[in-house]
N, C-alpha and C positions, 0 to 999 in steps of 0.2 A: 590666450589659453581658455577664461571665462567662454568665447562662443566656440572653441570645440568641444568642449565637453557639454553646451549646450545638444550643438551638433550629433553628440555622440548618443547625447540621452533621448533626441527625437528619434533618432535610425532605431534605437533597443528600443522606445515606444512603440515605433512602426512593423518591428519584428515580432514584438510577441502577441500585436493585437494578429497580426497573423497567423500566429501559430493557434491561437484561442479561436480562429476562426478552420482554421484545418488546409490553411494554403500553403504551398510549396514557395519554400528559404532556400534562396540562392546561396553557395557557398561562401560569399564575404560576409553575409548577415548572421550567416551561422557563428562564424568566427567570434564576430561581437560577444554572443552568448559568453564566450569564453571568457571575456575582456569585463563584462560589464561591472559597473563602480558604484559604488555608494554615491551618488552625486545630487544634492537637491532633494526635490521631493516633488507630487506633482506627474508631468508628460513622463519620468521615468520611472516610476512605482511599481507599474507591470512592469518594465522589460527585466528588474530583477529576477521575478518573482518563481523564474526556473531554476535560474540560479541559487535562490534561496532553500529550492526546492529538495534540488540534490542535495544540495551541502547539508541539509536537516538530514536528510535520508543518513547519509554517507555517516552522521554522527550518530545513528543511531534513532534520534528523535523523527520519526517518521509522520511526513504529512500524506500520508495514502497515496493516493496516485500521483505523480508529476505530471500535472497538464496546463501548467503556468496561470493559475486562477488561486485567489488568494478564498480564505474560508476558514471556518472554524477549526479545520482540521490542520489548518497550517498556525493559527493562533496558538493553539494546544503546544504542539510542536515548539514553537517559538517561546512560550512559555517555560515549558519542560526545560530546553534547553537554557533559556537566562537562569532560571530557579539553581539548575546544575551548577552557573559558572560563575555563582554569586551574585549575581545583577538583580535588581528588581524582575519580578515575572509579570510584566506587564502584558505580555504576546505581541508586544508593539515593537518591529524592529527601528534599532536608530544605529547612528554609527560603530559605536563600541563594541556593538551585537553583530552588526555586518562585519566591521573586525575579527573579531572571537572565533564568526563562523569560517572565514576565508585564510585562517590563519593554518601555510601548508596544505591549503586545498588542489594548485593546480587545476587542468581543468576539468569542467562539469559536464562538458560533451568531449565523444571519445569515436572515434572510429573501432567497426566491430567485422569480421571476415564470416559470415552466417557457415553455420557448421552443417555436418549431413544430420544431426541431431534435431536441428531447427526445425526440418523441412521434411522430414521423411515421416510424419503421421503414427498412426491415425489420425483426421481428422472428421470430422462428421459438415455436414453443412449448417444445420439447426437444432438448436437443443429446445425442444419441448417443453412446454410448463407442465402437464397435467403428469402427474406421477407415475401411474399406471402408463403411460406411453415412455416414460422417462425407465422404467422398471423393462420392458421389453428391449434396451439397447446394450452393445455388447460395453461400451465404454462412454462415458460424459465426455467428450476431448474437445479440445479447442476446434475453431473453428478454421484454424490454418496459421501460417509462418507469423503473419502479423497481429494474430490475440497471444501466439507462444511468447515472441518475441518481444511483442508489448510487457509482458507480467515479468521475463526476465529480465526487465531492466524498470520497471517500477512505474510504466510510462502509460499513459493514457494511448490508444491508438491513434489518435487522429493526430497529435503531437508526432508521433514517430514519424508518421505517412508524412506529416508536414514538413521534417526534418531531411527525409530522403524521396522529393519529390524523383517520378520515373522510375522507382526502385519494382524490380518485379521479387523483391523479397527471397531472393534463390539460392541455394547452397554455393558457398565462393563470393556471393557479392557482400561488397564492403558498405556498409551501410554507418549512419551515425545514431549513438543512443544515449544515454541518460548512463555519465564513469561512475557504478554504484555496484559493481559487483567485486573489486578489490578490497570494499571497506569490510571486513567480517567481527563483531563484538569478538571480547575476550570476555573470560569468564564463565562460572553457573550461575544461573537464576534458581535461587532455592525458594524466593517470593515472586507470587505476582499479586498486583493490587488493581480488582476492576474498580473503577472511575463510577459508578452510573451516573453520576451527576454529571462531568464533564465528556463524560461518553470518550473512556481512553483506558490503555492498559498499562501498567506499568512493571516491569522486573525488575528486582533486588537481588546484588549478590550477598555470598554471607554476613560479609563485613558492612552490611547496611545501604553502599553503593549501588545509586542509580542506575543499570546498564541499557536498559531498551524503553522507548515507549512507545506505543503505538496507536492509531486512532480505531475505535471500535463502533460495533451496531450494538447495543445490548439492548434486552426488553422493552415492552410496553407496555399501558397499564392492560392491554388483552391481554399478553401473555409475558409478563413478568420474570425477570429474572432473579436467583435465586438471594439472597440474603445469608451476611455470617459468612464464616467461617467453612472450609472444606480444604482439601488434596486432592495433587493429579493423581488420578489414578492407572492411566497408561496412556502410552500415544501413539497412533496411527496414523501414517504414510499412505496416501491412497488410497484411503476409508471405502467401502461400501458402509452407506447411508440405509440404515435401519429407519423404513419410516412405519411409526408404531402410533397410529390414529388417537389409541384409547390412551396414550400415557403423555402425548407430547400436544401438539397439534393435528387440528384434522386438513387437510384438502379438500376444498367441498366436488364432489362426484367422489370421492375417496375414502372409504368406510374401512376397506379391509389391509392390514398388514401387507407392506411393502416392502421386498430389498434394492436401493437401485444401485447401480453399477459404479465403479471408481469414476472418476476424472475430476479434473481442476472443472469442470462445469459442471458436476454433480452439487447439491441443494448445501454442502460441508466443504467443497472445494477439495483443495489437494490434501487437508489435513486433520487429524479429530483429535485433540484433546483432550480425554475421559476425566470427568473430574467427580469428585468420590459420592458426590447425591449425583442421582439418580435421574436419567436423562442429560442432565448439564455436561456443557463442554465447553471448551473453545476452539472455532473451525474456521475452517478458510473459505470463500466465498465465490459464485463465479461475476459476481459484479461489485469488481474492486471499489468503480467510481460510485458507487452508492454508502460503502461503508462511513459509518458516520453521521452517515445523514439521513439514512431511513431504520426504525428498529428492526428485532430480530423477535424470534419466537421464544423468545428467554436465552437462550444460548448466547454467546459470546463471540462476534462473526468481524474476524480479520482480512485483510487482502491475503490472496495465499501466500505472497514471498513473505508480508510480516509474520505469520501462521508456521512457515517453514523454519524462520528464522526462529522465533520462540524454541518451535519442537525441537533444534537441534544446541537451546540453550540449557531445558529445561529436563528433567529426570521426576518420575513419578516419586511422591513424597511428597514435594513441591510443596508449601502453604498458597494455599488460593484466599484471597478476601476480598469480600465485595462490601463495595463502601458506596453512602451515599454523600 
């Protein structure tokens, strides 16, 4: 028994260095994903670490994108989630923790039948940096079935592509993805508590319970976010992005007041946040794989499905506080 589970921990070694690399998984290796075990420590560390992934997602504690690579946004996550279950908040997973998490989990990859929804556009080919050319388009939209179907399922795209090598990504075809869209929170969020320190967000419902965490971009010392206390003040769905030089940030070539258009790849992503000072929000993003890791212009800059999931936790009133 000792060398197959050896065995088993080198083939999920062998799988996820692949998947981190963006190579197409045959379907017995995929399988594994499904299977993989707390065993050792060591040649199986990554091949967890998808698994780890989802199952944080699925509970709520979210490590930003699924792309099987470990980082401070899975620590947080990892932590969040011990602190929740009584455990030390180490961010260090060990068995008890792998327990905890796998506990009624089922699997983490899922086979998915792409809808006419997926695939039926707009799509644009390239989204622009300069604002003014961003301001002249009719919509921000993804860039096709596989950036849509990446963010619907929480997934880095080179991980999906990896997953369903030969996939032409087309309306009807069954493809595999990251089981994360059955898990839906219960509850209102009538708190949120930004992290700056640990660069995370967190929602409270009434009764003081933890319900959502999520991994955040917030300020820098250019441009700083805000400090204290405040409320949501409303929330937007598909925002048009006010970009307003003289009171937020400037773009340099970019002096004069700008409206740019909605999409998940507009500068706010699929969502805005209003929060009751002036300028501040928290929005969704069109570069998931960055949140966390690089600041923001003071604002508050989620993945969009974490973004979504807030908006449809949270009602204007809300307490916001930003803590260091």
């Amino acid at each position: 028994m000792p060398h197959l589970l050896r065995g088993i921990a080198r083939l999920l070694a062998f799988v996820v260095l692949k998947l981190a690399c963006g190579e197409a998984l045959a379907a017995d290796e995929v399988d594994q994903i499904n299977r993989a075990t707390f065993e050792g420590s060591g040649s199986n560390e990554r091949a967890r670490v998808v698994k780890m992934q989802v199952l944080l997602d699925r509970k709520h504690f979210s490590p930003g994108v699924i792309d099987g690579r470990t980082g401070e946004n899975i620590k947080h996550a990892l932590r969040a989630f011990e602190g929740q279950s009584g455990l030390p908040a180490d961010g260090k997973l060990d068995r008890q923790v792998w327990d905890l998490l796998n506990q009624g989990a089922g699997e983490v990859l899922t086979r998915y039948k792409i809808l006419p929804e997926d695939v039926k556009g707009p799509c644009v080919e390239k989204i622009p940096k300069d604002f003014a050319e961003m301001a002249r388009m009719q919509r921000l939209s993804y860039s096709g079935p596989v950036e849509l179907l990446a963010e619907k399922f929480h997934m880095h795209a080179d991980l999906l592509k990896a997953l369903n090598p030969g996939a032409r990504f087309e309306e009807g075809e069954n493809i595999i993805v990251a089981n994360v869209l059955d898990a839906q929170p219960k509850g209102e969020v009538n708190r949120i508590e930004v992290d700056t320190n640990e660069k995370v967000v967190r929602g409270y419902g009434r009764d003081g319970a933890l319900l959502v965490v999520y991994p955040a971009s917030i300020g820098s010392d250019a441009n700083p976010s805000p400090s204290g206390q405040m409320k949501v003040k409303s929330i937007a769905v598909d925002p048009v992005y006010a970009y307003r030089p003289d009171e937020n940030f400037a773009q340099p070539g970019n002096e004069e007041p700008l409206d740019l258009p909605p999409g998940p790849n507009g500068p706010v992503g699929s969502i805005w946040i209003d929060l009751s000072k002036e300028t501040y929000g928290i929005h969704g993003t069109p570069e998931p794989e960055l949140v966390g890791k690089r600041a923001s212009h003071g604002c508050v800059r989620l993945t969009n499905w974490d973004a979504e999931e807030l908006a449809h936790l949270v009602k204007p009133g809300a307490e916001v506080t930003f803590q260091d």
